[in-house]
MDTraj code that builds the backbone (N, CA, C; nanometers):
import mdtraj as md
import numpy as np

residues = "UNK UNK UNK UNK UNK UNK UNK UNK UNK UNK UNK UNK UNK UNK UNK UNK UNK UNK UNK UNK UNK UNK UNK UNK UNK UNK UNK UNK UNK UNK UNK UNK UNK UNK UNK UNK UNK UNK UNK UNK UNK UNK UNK UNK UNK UNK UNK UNK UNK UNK UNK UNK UNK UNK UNK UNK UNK UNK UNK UNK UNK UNK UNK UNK UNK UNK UNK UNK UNK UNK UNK UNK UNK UNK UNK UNK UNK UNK UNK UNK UNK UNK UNK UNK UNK UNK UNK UNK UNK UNK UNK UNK UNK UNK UNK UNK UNK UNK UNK UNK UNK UNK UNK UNK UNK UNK UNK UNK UNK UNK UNK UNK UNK UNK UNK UNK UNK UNK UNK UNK UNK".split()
xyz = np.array([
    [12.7649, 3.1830, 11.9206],
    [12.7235, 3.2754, 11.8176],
    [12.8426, 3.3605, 11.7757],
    [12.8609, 3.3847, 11.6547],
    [12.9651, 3.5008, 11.6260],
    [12.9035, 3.5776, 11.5894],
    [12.9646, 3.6663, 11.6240],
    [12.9445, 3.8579, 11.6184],
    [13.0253, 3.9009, 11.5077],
    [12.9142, 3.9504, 11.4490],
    [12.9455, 4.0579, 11.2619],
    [12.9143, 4.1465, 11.2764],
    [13.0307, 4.2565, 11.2224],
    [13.0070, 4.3921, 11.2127],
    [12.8472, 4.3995, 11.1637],
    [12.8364, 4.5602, 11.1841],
    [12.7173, 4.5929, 11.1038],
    [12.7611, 4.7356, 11.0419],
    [12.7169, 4.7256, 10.9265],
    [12.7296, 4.8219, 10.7970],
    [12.5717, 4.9218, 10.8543],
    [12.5884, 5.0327, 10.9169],
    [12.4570, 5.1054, 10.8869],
    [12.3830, 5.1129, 10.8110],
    [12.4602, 5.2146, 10.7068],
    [12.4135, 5.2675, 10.5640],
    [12.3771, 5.1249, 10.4917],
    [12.4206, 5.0104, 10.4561],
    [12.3629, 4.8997, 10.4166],
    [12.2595, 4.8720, 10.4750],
    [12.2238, 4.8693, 10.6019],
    [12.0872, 4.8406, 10.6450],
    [12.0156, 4.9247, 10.6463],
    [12.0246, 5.0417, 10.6196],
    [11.9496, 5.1099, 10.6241],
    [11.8685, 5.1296, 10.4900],
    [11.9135, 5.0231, 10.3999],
    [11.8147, 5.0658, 10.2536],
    [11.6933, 4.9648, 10.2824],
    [11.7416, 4.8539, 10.3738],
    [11.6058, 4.7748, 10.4297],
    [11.4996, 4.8612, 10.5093],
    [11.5387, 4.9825, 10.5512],
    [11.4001, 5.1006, 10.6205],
    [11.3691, 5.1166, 10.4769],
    [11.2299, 5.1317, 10.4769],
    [11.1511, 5.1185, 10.3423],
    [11.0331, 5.2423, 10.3954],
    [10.9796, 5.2272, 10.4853],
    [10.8641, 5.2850, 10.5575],
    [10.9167, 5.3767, 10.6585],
    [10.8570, 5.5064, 10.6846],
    [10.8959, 5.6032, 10.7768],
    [10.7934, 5.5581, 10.9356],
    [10.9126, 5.5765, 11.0340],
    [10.8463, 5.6035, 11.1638],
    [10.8282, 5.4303, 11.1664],
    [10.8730, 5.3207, 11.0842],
    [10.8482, 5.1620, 11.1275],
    [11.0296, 5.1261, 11.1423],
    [11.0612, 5.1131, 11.2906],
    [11.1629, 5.1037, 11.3226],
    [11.2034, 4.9453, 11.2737],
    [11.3796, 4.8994, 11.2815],
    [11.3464, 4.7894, 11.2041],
    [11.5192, 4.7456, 11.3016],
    [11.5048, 4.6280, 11.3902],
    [11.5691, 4.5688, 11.5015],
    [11.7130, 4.5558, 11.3905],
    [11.8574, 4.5435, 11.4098],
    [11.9670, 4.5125, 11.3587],
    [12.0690, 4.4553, 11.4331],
    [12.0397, 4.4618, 11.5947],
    [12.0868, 4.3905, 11.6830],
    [12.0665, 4.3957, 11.8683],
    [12.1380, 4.3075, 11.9102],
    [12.0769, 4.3054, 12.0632],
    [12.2355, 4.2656, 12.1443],
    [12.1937, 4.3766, 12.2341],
    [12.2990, 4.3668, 12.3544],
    [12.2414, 4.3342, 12.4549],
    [12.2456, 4.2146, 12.5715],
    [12.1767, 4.2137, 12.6930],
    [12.0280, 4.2137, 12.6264],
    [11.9615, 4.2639, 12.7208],
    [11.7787, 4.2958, 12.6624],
    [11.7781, 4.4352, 12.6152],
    [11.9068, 4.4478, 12.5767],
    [11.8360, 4.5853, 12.4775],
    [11.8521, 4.5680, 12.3462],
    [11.7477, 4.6683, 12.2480],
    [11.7644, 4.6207, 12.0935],
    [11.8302, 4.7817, 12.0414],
    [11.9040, 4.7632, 11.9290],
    [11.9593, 4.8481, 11.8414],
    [11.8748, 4.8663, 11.7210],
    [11.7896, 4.9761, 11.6867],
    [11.6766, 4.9663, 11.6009],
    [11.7219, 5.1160, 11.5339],
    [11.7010, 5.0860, 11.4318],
    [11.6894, 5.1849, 11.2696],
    [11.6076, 5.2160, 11.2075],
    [11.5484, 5.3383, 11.2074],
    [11.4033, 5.3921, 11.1656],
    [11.4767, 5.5218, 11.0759],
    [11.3691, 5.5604, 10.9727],
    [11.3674, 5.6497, 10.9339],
    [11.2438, 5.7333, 10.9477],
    [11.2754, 5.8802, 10.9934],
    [11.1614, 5.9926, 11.0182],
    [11.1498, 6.0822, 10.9209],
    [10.9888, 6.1029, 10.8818],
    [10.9536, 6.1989, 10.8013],
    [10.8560, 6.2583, 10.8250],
    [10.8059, 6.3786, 10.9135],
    [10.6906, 6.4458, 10.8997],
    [10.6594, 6.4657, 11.0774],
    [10.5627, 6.4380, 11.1063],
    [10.5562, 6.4434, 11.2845],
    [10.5032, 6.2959, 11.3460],
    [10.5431, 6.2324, 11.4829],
    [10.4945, 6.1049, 11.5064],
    [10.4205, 6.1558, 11.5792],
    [10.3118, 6.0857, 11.7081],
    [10.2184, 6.0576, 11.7972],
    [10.3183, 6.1228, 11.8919],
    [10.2421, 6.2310, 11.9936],
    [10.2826, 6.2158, 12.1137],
    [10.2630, 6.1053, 12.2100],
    [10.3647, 6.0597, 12.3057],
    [10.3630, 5.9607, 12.3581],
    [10.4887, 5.9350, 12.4627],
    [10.4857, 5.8649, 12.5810],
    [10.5919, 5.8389, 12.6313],
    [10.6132, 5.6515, 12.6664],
    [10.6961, 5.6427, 12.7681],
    [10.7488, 5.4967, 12.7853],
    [10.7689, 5.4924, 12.9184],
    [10.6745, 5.4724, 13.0150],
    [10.6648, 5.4996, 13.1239],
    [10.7858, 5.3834, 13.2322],
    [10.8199, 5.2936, 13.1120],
    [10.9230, 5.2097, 13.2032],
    [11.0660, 5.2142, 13.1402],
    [11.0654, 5.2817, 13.0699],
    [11.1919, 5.2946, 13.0121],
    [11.2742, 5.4567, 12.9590],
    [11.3531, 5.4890, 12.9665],
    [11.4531, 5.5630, 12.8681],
    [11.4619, 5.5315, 12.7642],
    [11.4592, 5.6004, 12.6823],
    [11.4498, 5.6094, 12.5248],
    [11.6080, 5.6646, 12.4130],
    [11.6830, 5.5922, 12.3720],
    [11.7468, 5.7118, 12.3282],
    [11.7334, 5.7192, 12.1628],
    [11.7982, 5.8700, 12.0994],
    [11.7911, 5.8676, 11.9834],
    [11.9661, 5.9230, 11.9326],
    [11.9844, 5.8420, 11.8883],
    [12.1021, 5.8800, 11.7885],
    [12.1084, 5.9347, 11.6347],
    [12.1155, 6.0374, 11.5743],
    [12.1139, 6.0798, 11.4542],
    [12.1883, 6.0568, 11.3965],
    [12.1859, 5.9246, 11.2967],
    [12.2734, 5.8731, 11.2085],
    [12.3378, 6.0184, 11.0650],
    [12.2011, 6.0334, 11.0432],
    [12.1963, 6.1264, 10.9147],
    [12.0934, 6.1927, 10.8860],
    [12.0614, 6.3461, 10.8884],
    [12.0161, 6.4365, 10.8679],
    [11.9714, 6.4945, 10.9984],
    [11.8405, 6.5980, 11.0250],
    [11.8244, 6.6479, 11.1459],
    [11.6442, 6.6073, 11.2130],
    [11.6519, 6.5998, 11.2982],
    [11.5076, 6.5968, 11.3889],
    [11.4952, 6.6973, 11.5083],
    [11.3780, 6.6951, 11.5465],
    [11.3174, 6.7677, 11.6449],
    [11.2974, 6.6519, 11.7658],
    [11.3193, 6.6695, 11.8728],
    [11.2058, 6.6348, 11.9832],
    [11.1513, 6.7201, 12.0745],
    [10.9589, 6.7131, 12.0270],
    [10.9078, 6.7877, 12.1082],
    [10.9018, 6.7519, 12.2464],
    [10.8909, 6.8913, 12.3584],
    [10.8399, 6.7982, 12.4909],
    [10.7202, 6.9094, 12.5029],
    [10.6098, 6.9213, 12.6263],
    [10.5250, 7.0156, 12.6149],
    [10.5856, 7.1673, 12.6734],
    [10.7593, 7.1564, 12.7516],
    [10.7925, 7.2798, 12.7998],
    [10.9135, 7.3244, 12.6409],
    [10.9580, 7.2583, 12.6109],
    [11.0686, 7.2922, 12.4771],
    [11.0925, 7.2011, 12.3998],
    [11.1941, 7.1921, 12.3048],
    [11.2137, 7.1245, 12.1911],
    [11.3674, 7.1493, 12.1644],
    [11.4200, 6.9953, 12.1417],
    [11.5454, 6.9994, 12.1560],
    [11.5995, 6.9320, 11.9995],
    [11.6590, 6.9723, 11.9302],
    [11.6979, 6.9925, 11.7752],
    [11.8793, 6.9073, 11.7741],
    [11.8341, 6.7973, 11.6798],
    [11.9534, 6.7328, 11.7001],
    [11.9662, 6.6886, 11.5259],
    [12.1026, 6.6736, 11.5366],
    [12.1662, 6.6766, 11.3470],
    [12.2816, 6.5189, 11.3976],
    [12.2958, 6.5327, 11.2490],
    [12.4063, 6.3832, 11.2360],
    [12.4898, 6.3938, 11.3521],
    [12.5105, 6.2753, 11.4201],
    [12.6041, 6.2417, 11.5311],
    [12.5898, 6.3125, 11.6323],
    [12.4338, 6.3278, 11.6671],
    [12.4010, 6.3768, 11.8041],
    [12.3678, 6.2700, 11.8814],
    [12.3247, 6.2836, 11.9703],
    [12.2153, 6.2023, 12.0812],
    [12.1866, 6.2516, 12.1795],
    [12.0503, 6.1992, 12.2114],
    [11.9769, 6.2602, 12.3574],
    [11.9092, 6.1302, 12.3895],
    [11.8828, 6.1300, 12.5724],
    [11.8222, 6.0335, 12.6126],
    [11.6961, 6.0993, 12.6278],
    [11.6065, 6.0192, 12.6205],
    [11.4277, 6.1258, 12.6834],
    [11.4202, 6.0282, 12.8084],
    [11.4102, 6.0911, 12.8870],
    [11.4047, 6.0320, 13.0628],
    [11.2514, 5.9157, 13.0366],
    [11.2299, 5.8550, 13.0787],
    [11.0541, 5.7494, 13.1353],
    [10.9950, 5.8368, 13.1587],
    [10.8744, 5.8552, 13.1022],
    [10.7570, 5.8634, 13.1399],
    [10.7430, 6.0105, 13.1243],
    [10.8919, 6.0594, 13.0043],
    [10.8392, 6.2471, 12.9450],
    [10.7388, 6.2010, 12.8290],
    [10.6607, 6.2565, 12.8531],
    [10.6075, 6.2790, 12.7229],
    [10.6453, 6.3299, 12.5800],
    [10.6404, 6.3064, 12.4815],
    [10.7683, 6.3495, 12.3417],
    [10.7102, 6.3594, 12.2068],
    [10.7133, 6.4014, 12.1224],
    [10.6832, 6.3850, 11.9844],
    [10.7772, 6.4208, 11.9244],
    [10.8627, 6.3011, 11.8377],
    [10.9850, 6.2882, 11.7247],
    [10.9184, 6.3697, 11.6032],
    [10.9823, 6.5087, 11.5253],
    [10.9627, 6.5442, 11.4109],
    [11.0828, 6.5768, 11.3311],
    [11.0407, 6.5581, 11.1819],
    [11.1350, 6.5556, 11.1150],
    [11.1377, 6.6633, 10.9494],
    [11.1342, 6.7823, 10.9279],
    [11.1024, 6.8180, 10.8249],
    [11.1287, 6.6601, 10.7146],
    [11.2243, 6.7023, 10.7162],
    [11.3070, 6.6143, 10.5705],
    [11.3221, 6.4787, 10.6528],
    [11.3786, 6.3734, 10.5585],
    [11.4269, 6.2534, 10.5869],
    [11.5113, 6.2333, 10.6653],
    [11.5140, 6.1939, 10.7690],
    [11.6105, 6.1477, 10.8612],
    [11.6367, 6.0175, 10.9310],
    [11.7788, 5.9786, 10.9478],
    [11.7835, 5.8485, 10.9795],
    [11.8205, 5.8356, 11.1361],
    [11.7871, 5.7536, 11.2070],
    [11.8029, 5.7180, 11.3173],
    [11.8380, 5.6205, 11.3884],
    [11.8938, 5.5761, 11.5196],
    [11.9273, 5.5037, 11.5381],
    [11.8647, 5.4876, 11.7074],
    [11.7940, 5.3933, 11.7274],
    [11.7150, 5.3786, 11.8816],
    [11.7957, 5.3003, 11.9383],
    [11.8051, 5.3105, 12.0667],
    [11.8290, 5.1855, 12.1964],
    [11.7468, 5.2089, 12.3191],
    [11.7034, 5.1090, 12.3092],
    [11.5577, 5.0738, 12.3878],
    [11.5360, 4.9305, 12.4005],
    [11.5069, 4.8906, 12.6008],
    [11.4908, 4.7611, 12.5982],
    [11.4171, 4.6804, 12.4879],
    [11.4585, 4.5570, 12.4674],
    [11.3113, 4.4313, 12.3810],
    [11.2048, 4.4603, 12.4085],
    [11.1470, 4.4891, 12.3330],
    [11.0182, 4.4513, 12.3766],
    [10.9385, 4.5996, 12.4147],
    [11.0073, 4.7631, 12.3444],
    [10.9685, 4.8228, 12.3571],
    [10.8965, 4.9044, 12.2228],
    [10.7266, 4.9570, 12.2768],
    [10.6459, 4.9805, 12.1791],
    [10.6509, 5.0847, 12.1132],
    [10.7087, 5.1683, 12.0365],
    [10.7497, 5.2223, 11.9574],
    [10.6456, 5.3793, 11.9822],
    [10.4868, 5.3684, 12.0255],
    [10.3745, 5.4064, 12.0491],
    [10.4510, 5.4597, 12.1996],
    [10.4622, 5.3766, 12.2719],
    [10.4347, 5.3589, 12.4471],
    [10.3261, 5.2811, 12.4399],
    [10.2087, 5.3356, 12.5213],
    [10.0918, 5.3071, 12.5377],
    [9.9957, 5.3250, 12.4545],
    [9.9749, 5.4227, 12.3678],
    [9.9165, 5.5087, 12.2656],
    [9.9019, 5.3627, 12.1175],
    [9.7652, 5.3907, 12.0976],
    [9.7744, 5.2390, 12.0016],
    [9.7071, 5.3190, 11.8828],
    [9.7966, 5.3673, 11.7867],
    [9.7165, 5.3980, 11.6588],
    [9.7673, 5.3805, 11.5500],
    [9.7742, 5.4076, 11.4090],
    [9.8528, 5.3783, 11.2712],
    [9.9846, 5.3751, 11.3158],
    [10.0684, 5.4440, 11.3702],
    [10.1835, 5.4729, 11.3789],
    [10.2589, 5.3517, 11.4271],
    [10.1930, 5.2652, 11.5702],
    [10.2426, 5.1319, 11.6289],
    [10.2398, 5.0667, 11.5243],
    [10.4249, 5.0033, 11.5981],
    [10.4509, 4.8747, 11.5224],
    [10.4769, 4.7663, 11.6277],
    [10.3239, 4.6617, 11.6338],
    [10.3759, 4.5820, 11.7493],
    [10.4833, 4.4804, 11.7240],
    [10.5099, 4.4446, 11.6201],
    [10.5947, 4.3331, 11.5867],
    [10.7347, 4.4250, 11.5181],
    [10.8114, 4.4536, 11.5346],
    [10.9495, 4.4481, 11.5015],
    [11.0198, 4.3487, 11.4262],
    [11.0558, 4.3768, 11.2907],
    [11.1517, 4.2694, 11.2145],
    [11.2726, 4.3433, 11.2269],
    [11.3828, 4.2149, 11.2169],
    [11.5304, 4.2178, 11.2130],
    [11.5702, 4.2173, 11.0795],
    [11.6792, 4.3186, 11.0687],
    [11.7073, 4.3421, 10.9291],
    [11.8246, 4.2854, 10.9268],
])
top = md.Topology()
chain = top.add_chain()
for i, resn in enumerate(residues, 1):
    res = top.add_residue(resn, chain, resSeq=i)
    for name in ("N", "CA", "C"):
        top.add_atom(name, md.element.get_by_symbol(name[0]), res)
traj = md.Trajectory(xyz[None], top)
């Protein structure tokens, strides 16, 4: 297989839908996923995994139930397994996840917001 750069900002006009993350590549069993946030998601955690979020462009919130930790372009935070969290976003913001394959975007929590199937952009 050969390996091609990836253009962010180009893939990122394929995020169409807020909070529906969208796969752009894979290291090992982990995936590199690109979502855009607008408004508040589901509380929820990932009881087998670490979560991280990278802020490509603009700013977000992550709630936990003791504080809330506020991150802008070219931040990142990991959320430990099995915290509980809710991603908010006044305005538009772009993001960037790494999180094993095969991880549900929900956790456990199954409502509008899950996306069980993941497309590659």
């Amino acid at each position: 297989m050969k390996a091609e750069k990836i253009n962010l900002s180009e893939k990122f006009e394929y995020v169409t839908d807020y909070w529906s993350p969208k796969i752009i590549e894979q290291m090992n069993d982990y995936h590199f996923k690109l979502a855009k946030f607008k408004g508040e998601f589901t509380w929820h955690d990932h009881k087998e995994t670490d979560e991280v979020f990278f802020v490509v462009e603009g700013e977000m919130k992550i709630e936990f139930h003791d504080r809330t930790v506020t991150l802008k372009a070219g931040e990142l935070f990991v959320v430990p397994k099995g915290v509980e969290h809710r991603p908010v976003s006044e305005d538009e913001c772009k993001v960037m996840l790494i999180e094993p394959a095969g991880t549900v975007n929900t956790g456990e929590v199954e409502n509008d917001q899950t996306v069980a199937e993941i497309d590659w952009i």
